[in-house]
N, C-alpha and C positions, 0 to 999 in steps of 0.2 A: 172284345170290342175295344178297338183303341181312340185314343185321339192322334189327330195330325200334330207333329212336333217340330218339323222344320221346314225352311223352303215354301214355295208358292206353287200349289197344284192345281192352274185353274180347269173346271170340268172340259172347258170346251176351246176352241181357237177363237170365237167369234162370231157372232150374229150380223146376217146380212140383213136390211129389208128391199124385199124386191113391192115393185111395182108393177103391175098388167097394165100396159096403155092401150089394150085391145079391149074394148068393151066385150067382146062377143066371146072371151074368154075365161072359164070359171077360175073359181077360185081353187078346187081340186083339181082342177087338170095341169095348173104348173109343175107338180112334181113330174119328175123324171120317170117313168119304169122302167125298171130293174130287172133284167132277165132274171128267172126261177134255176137257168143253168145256160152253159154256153159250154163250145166247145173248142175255146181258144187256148190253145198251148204256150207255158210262160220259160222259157230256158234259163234258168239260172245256175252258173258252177258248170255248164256241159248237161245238165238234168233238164228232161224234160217232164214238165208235169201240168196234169190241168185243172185248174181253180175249182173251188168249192163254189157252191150258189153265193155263200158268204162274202166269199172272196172277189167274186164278178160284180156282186152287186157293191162292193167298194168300191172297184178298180173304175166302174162305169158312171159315178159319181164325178170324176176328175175331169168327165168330155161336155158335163150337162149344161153348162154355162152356155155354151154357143146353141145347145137344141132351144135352151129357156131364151135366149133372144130372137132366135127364128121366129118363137110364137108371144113375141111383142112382150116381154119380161124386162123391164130395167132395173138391172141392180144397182143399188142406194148403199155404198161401203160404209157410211157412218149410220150405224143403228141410231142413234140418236137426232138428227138430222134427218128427217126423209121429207124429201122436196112436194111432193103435191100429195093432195086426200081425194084429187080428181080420177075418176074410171073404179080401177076395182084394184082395192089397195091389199095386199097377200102377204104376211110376215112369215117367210119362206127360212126357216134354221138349217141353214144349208151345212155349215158347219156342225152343229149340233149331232145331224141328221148321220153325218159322217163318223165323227164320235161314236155312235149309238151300234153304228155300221161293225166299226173297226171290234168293241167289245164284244160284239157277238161274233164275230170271225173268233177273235182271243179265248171265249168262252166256249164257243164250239168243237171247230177243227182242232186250235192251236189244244185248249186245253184236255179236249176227249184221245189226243192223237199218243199221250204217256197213258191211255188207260191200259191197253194190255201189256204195258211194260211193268205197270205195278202190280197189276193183277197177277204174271209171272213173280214177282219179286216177292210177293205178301202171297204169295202161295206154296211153300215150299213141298206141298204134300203132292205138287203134280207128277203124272209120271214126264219125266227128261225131253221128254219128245214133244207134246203141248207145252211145255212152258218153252221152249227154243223156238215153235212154232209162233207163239204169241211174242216175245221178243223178236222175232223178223217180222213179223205183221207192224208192231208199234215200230219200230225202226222204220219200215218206209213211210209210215205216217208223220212220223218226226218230221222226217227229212220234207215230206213234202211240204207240209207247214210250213218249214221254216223258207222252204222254196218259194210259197205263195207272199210269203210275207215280208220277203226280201224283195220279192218285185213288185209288192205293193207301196212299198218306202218311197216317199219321193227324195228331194235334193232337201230336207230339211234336217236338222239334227236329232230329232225327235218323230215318233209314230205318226204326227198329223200335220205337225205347224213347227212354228220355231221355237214355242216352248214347249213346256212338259204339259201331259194332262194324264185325266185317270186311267186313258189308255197307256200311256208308259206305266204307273204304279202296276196296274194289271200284270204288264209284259214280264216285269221283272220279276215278279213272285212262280213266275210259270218257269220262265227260260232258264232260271237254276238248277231245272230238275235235270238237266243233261247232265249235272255232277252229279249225279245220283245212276245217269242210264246215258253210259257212254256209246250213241250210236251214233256221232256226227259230231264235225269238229267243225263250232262256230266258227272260225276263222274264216271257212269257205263261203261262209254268209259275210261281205265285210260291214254292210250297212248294220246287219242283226249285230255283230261284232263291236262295232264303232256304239252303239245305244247300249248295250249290254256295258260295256264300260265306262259312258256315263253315268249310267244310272248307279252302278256298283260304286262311284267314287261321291254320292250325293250325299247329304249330310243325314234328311231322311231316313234315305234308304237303308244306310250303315243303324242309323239308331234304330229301326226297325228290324235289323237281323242281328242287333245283341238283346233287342225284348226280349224274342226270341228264343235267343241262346243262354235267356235265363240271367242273362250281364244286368246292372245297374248304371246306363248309361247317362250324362249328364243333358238334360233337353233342355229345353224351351220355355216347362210348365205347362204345357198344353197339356202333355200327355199325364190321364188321371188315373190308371190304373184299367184293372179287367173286369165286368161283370159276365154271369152266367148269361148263357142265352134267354134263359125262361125270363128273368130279369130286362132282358133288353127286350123280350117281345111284349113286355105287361107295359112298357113303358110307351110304345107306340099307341096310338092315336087310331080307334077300332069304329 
């Protein structure tokens, strides 16, 4: 358990508040629904592949703006500032909501899709034939991941907004495992590429893979050293 030691990782892009100016509209009904699965095809690189439920219900976040005004939702950009307390007032984390989205896409797909590569790798007692079986299994999973994830990028420089958040921390600790399980050459991802190389050149993130690497890095003073788990779990609040 570390402390944060450089740079500004805020959780989220931003809090909207919306407003319902339809009386006859509840307060649970502004959210969007999410399809459970779809069956839309994403081409990226010549590859075609088709989204995880995780993945859809990200990508169908980006359209809800215009369904939420159909049924009389006015979004308020400054959280701070919201113009009337008249009809039925909804503080809708649309942002947040996406955030919450994207880590479980990362914690799912992205991150279960290296399980049978390790599994191969931390198994050497298999016979030749399952383990190559399971390294072509996680390889298309790789690949698709990283397919979903490439056309889930929009025009920003980062996973969500224009700055970083914990979903880039996230990304980074996972997408190195390709040096680990060479089955796809980011390059052919250029968005995954273009973040992949931000983040590797952040001050953070460098100081966080010499902890790591057992180095004595110079930080910030934030960071206070390591406790045991059992230690950090007595310390929470039961």
């Amino acid at each position: 358990m570390t402390a944060r030691t450089a740079g500004s990782w805020p959780l989220r892009c931003g809090v909207r508040i919306v407003v319902v100016t339809a009386p006859a509209v509840q307060a649970g009904s502004t959210r969007t629904s999410l399809p459970a699965s779809t069956s839309t095809r994403v081409n990226v690189s010549g590859r075609q592949t088709t989204p995880s439920p995780a993945a859809a219900a990200l990508k169908s976040t980006r359209d809800s703006s215009a369904d939420m005004r159909a049924r009389g939702v006015t979004e308020i950009v400054s959280p701070a500032r919201p113009r009337s307390r008249q009809g039925v007032a909804v503080a809708l984390i649309k942002d947040f909501d996406r955030l919450n989205q994207m880590l479980a896409y990362l914690n799912t797909t992205f991150f279960s899709a290296f399980s049978p590569l390790w599994y191969a790798l931390e198994h050497a007692g298999l016979p030749e034939s399952e383990r190559q079986a399971l390294r072509n299994l996680g390889a298309r999973k790789v690949v698709s991941a990283h397919a979903n994830l490439e056309a889930l990028m929009g025009d920003t420089p980062w996973l969500l907004c224009d700055h970083r958040t914990l979903a880039d921390a996230y990304f980074i600790g996972i997408a190195r495992w390709t040096r680990y399980h060479e089955v796809l050459d980011r390059r052919d991802y250029p968005k995954l590429q273009g973040l992949f190389e931000r983040l590797e050149a952040d001050a953070g993130v460098r100081f966080a893979h010499a902890i790591e690497n057992g180095e004595t890095p110079q930080g910030g003073g934030a960071f206070q050293g390591h406790i045991r788990l059992a230690e950090a779990l007595q310390r929470l609040p039961l």
